[in-house]
N, C-alpha and C positions, 0 to 999 in steps of 0.2 A: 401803472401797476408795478409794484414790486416785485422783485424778482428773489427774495430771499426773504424769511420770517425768522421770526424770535424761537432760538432752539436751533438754527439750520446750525451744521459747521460745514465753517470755509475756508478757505485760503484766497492770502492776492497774490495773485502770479508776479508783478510788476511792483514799482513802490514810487507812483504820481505823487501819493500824498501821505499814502502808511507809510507808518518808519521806516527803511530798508531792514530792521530788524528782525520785522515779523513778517517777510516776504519768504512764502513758501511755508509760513506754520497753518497750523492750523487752528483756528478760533473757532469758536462761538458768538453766532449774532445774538446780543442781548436788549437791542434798543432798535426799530429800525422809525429813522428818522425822516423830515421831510424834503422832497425832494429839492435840491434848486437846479441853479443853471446850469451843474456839471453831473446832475443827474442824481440817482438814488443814491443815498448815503445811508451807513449801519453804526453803529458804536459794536466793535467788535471784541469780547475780553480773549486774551491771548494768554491769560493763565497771570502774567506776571503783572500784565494792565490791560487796561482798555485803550483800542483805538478808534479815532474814526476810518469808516473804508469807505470811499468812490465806489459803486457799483464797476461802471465803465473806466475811471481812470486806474482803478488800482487793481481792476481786470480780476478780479472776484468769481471765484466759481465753487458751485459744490464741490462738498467731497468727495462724494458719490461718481459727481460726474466728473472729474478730474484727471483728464485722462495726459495731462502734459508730462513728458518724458524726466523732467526737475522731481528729482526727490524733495519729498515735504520732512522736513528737518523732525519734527515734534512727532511721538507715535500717537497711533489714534487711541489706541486703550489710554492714553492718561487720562481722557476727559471721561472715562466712563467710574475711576475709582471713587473710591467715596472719598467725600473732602469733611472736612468739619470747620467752614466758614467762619465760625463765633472763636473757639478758641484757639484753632491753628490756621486759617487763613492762610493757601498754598502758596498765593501772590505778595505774603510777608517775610517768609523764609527762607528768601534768596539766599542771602547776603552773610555776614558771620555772626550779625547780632539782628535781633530780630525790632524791625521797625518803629515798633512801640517802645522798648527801651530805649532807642537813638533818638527820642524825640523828647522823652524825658531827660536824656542827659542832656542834651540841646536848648532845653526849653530852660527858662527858670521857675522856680515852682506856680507860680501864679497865673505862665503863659499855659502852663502843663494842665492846672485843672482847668482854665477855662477852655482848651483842646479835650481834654474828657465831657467838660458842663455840656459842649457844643456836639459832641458825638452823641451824648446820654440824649438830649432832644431832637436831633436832627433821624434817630432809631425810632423812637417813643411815636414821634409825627407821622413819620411817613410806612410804619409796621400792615396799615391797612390795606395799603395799596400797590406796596412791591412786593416785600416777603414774609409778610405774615410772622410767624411765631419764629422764625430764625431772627427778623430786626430786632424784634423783643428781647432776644436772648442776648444781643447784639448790647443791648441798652442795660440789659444787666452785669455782662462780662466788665462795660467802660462804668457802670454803677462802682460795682467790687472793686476798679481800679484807683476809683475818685476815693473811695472810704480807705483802701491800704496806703496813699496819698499822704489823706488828712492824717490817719493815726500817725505819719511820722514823723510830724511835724510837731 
């Protein structure tokens, strides 16, 4: 039986197998995966990415219950503001330029649309099943980007 669900937030105390990065934030379980020989595993998103977490090795505990003396780096209200997934995606605006242009200037045009072809279907596919009318919108934002694209050329 597992010991955490989809929605809990956690933290790993330790870092067996999560990054030492994200030791002491707090995440969200967004996946919780099947067990193997090192026990239950989570796909955890940490705002900036996702990890996978050990149950046991990477010492995982609610927030709730979290009563170790280590401050947890991340405040808890960040996970509760609103985000807007489709067209600012919090885990793209790290950095000074924003993800999507660094891959465009990186790309050369034709790796670039088939990077949008493959986002616009990989949305469209799978909209039923994870996030509903947010992937959609998802499919239409990398749509808008593939036609501002083509018109430059």
């Amino acid at each position: 039986m597992n010991k955490f669900k989809v929605g809990d937030k956690v933290v790993c105390l330790k870092s067996e197998v999560v990054a030492e990065l994200f030791v002491n934030k707090v995440g969200v379980v967004v996946h919780v995966r099947a067990e193997d020989d090192d026990g239950p595993t989570y796909e955890v998103d940490f705002g900036e990415c996702s990890q996978i977490c050990y149950e046991v090795l990477d010492g995982m505990v609610l927030v709730e219950s979290c009563h170790d003396p280590m401050p947890v780096v991340e405040p808890y209200d960040f996970l509760e503001q609103p985000t807007d997934n489709v067209n600012n995606p919090s885990h793209y605006g790290n950095g000074k330029i924003e993800c999507i242009d660094y891959l465009e200037d990186f790309m050369t045009t034709e790796e670039f649309i088939g990077y949008l072809r493959g986002n616009i279907g990989k949305y469209l596919h799978r909209w039923r099943y994870k996030n509903g009318l947010e992937d959609l919108r998802k499919s239409e934002w990398y749509l808008k980007k593939l036609i501002t694209v083509i018109e430059k050329e």
